[in-house]
N, C-alpha and C positions, 0 to 999 in steps of 0.2 A: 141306394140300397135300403130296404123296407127294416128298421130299427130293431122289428123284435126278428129277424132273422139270427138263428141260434148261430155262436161262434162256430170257427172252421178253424180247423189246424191240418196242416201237411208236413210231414216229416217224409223228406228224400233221400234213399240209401244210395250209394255210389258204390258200384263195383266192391260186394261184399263177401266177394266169392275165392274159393281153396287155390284158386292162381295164384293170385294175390297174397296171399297170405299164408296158404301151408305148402305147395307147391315150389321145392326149392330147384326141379329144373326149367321153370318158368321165368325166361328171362326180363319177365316184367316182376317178379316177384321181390317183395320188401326187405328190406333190409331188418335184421334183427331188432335191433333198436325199434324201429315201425310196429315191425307185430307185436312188441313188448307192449310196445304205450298202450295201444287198442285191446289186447289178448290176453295182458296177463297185470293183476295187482300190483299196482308196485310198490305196498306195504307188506307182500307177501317173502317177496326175497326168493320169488320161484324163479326159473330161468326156462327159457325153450329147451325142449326137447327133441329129438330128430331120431325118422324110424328111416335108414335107406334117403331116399330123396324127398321125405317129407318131414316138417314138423307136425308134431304132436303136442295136443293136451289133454288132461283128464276134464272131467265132465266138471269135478270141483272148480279147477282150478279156473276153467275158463267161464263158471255161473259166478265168479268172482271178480271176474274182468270189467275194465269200466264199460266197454260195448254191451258186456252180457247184461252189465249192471240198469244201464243206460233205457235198453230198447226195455226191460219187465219195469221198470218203471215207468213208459212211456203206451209200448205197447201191450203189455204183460198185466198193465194194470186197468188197459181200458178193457183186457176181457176178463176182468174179475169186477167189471162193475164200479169202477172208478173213474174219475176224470171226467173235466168241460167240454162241451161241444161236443163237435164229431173230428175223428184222427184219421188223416185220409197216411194211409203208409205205402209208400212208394219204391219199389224196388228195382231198381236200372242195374240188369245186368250185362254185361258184354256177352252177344252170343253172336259165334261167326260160323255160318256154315260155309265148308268151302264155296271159292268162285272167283271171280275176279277181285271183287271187292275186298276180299279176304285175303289173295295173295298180293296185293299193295301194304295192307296194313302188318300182315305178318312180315314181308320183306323189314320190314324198319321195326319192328317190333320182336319180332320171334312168335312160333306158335303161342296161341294163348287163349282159354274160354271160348274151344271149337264145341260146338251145339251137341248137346247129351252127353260130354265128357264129365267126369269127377270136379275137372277144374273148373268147368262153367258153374258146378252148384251153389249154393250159399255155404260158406264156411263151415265147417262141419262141428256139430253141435248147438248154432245159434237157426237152425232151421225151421224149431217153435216159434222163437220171437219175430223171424224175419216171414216168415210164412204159417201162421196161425190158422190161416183158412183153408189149409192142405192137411192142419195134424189136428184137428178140432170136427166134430159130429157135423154133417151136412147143416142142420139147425140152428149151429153156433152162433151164425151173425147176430139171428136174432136173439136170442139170447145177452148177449153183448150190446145189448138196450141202445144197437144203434150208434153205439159209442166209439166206434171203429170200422172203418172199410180198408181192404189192403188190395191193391194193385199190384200185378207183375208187369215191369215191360224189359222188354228185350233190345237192347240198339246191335246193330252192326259197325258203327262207325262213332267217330271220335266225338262227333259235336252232336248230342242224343236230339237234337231237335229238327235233325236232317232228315230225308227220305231215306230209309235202308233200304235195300237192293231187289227186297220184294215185294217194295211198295210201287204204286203206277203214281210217278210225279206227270206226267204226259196227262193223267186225270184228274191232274189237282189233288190228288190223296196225301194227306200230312200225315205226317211220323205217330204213331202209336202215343208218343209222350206228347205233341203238341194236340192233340184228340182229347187227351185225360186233362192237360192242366185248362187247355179251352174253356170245356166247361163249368172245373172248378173253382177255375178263376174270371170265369167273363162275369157280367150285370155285375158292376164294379165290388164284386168282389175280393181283388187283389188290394183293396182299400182297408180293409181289417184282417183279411185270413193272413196268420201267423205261418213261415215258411221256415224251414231248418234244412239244412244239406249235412249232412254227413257221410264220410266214405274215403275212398280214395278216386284217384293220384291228385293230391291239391294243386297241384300245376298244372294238370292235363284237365281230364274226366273233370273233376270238381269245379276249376275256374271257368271251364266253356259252358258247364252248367250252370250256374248264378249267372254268367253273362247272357245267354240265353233268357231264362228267368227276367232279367234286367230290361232285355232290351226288348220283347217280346208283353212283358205284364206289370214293368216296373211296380214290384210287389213293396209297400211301402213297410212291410214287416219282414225282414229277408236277412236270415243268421246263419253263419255254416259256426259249426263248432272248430274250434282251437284243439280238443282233446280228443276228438274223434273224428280226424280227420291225417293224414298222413300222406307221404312222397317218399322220395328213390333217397333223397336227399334233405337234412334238416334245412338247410337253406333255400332248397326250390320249394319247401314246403311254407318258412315263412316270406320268400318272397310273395307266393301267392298266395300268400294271405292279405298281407300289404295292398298290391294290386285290387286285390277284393274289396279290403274299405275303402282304400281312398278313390280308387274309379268308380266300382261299382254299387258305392254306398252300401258294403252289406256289413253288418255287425256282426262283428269275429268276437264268437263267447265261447268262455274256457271253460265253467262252473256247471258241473254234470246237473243239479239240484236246479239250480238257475234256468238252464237248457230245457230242461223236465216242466218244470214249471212253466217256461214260455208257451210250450207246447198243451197246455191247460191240466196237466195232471199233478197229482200233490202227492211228492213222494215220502212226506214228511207224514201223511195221514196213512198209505199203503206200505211203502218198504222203503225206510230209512237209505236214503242217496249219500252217499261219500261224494268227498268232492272228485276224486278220480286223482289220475296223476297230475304231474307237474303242468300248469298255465305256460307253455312254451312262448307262447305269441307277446302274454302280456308281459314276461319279463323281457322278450325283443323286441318289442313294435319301433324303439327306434333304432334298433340296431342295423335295419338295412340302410333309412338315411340316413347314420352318420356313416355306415360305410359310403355309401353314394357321396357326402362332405369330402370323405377323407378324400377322396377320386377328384373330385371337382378343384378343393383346395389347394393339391400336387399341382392340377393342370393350370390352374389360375397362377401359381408361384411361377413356375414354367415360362408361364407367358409375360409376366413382370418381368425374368430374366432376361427372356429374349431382345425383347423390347429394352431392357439395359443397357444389354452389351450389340443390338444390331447398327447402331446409329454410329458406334464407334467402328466396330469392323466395317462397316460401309465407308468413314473415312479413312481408314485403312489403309483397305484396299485400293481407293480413289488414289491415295498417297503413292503404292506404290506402283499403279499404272502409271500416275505422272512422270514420278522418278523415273522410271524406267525409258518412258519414250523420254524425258530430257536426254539421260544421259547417252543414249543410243545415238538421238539425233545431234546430243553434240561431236560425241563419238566421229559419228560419220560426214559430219560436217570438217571435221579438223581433218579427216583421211584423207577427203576429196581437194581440200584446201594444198594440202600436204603434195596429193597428184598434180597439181596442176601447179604447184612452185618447182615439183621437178621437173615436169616437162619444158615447162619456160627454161629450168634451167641445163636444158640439153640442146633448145636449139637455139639459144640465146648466151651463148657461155658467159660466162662476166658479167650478166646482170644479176643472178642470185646464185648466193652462196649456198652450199649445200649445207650449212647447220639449218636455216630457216626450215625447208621442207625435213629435216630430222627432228627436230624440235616440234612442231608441227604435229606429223606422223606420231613420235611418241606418246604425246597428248594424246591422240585421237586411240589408240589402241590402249591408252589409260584407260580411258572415261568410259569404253565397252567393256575393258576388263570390269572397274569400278561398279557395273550393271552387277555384277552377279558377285563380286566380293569384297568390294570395300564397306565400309562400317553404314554410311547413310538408309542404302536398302536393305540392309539387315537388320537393322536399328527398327526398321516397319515391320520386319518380319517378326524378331521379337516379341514385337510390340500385337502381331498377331498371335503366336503361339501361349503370350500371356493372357491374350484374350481366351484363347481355347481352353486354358487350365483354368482360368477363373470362369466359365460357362458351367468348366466340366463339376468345379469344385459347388457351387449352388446347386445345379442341378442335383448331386449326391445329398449336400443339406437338404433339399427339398425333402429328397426322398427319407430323410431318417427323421424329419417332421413329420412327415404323415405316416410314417411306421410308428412312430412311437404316439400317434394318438389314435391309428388302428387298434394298439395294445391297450391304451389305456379303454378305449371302448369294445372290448370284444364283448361276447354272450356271455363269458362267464363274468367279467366284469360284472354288466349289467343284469345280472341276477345275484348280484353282491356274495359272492363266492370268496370266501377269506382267505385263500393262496394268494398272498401278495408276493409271498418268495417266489414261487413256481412261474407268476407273471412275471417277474421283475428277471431272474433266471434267463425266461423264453425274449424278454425284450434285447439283455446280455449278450444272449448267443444272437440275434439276429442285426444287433451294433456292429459285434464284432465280424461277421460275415461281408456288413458294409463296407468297411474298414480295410478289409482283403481285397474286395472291387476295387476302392480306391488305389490302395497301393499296385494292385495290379494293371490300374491304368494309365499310372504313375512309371511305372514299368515299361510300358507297351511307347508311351509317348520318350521315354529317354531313349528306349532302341531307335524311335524314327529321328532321332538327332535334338529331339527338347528338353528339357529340364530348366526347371524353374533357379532364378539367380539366387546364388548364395549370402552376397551381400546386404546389408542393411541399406535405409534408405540415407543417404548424407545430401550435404548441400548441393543445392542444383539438381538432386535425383528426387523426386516425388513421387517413383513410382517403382516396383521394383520389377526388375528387369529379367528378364532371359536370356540365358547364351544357346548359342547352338552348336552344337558339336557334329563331326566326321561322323559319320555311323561307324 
């Protein structure tokens, strides 16, 4: 790339439009908390408002928002003559006209951002910043010393880099957005030009986009923001974020000024940047692996378990199929023994006595009773049912391991949140619940005739033992 080539900046919007966001019968629409971070100050102390099935804001409140705050210092300032390079602004919005393609995506989705509706627009009120060269003199561009170009593109479907339904893939024709980044990122341009994503759904829309991005122009400047960026869910929002850096190398930044600045404009010379809301990501980047630890840790203890106590229930078991055929087989050996000393002695009178073959027979209907009630095979069985309760007893320890350093690691933990009570409380109540399992299962196994021995261990017993009871 030719050296004095002027810098390039791209800044990408994701799905910025009133479905999403003020549209409360939109079943893809955010959740409060969502529209808050993006829509409203939150040194303001404002709250959403709702007219019927919409939210509402005033024009204040939302020129106050870190988004509103965000794009006029991004893009707001390069049409006042501000800012490096050129700022390519890019607007992906969902738009479905009915068809086939749209009643797959609506089935799993719900209506949403159907072509010339309210919902398909851009967010109402941020319609200057995000479309400049709709609300601006034919002239304008120029004007704008060059310092800005803005793009609309429309997708149909989930992965914006796919053919929409009224493209000719049969002709080789690419997606509207793989046309525009083509060229602005071919003749290795994707080697310096500065990219930012922002928008939503960060688990859907946003991460197919950076991946796309990724695996298409492996852009080695490539940032979605942290604060303006948002999900259905704070957790699928910072799972994919996570995803984001560690796969796809893209740099999760929180710092609205920071952001501003990446993108070549200086908001510190044009209109004083706040930092915006709360850094959600950087005070949990590792809150998903150590959730992922805690997971792993359970299943790892699990498996040291198993591997404890299999080696032993396997002799066990061995133990008491042995026993069993001994005793059966000697059982029926003394029976048989037993038959055939009385037969002899019926047709051989006077050569055997009738005690031998009752003595005999006795025995043998011992040793089969002995099969299922004398102390030896029960003694294995015990020796089983104490293995079950000490399996069942670690297995429970496990789990109140790794409950209680889920607790010690949650989000608010890790945003050093000083309710120590309210943790310590929430760990309390979720002990004690454990607690009730256990006795409950304690419970369930004495109904089926076990219970652990009362006794202590004394000479000759090393081990403490089981009885079993009648149900």
């Amino acid at each position: 790339m030719d050296p004095t080539t002027p810098a390039q900046y791209i800044l990408i919007t994701q799905c910025l439009q009133n479905d999403f966001f003020l549209n409360l019968d939109c079943q893809l629409s955010l959740p409060d908390s969502a529209v808050s971070k993006l829509l409203l100050d939150s040194e303001s102390g404002a709250a959403l408002r709702t007219e019927g099935h919409r939210r509402v804001l005033s024009d204040a409140e939302l020129h106050r928002s870190p988004l509103a705050r965000f794009l006029d210092a991004t893009v707001g300032s390069r049409t006042r003559g501000h800012g490096d390079g050129v700022l390519h602004l890019i607007n992906i919005r969902d738009w479905h006209v009915p068809g086939e393609a749209y009643d797959l995506e609506r089935r799993q989705y719900g209506a949403h951002c159907e072509a010339g509706t309210w919902g398909a627009a851009y967010v109402d009120g941020l319609t200057d910043l995000l479309a400049p060269d709709r609300c601006a003199p034919a002239d304008s561009e120029d004007g704008w010393g060059g310092r800005l170009r803005v793009h609309h593109v429309r997708s149909n479907t989930l992965f914006d880099f796919q053919h929409s339904s009224g493209g000719r893939p049969d002709l080789g024709e690419p997606a509207p957005l793989t046309t525009l980044l083509d060229g602005l990122l071919g003749d290795g341009r994707q080697e310096t030009t500065h990219v930012v994503v922002i928008g939503v759904l960060t688990d859907i829309k946003v991460q197919l986009l950076l991946t796309g991005i990724r695996s298409r122009y492996d852009v080695r400047q490539l940032v979605v923001s942290d604060a303006l960026t948002a999900s259905r869910t704070l957790e699928r929002h910072l799972t994919a974020l996570d995803f984001c850096q560690r796969v796809l190398r893209a740099e999760v930044m929180a710092g609205l000024a920071e952001l501003a600045r990446f993108l070549g404009s200086r908001p510190d010379d044009d209109r004083r940047l706040s930092r915006g809301g709360d850094a959600e990501f950087a005070g949990y980047s590792s809150y998903i692996q150590d959730k992922q630890g805690i997971l792993s840790y359970e299943d790892a203890r699990l498996r040291d378990y198993r591997i404890q106590t299999s080696e032993r229930l396997r002799r066990a078991q061995h133990t008491v199929g042995f026993a069993s055929k001994f005793l059966l087989g000697l059982g029926t050996c003394l029976l048989l023994t037993a038959l055939v000393l009385s037969l002899v002695g019926v047709f051989l009178p006077g050569r055997i006595g009738w005690q031998s073959p009752a003595v005999l027979g006795a025995l043998g209907v011992g040793q089969i009773v002995s099969l299922f009630f004398t102390r030896p095979v029960r003694s294995v069985q015990d020796a089983l049912a104490e293995e079950t309760i000490y399996r069942m007893i670690l297995e429970s320890r496990s789990l109140k391991v790794a409950l209680a350093r889920f607790h010690i690691t949650t989000a608010t933990s890790l945003r050093r949140h000083d309710d120590v009570d309210g943790q310590s409380e929430a760990l309390a109540r979720q002990l004690e619940i454990l607690e009730k399992i256990d006795t409950a299962d304690f419970e369930r196994l004495s109904q089926l005739g076990v219970t652990p021995g009362a006794e202590p261990p004394g000479p000759g017993r090393s081990r403490r033992r089981s009885r079993v009871q009648a149900p």
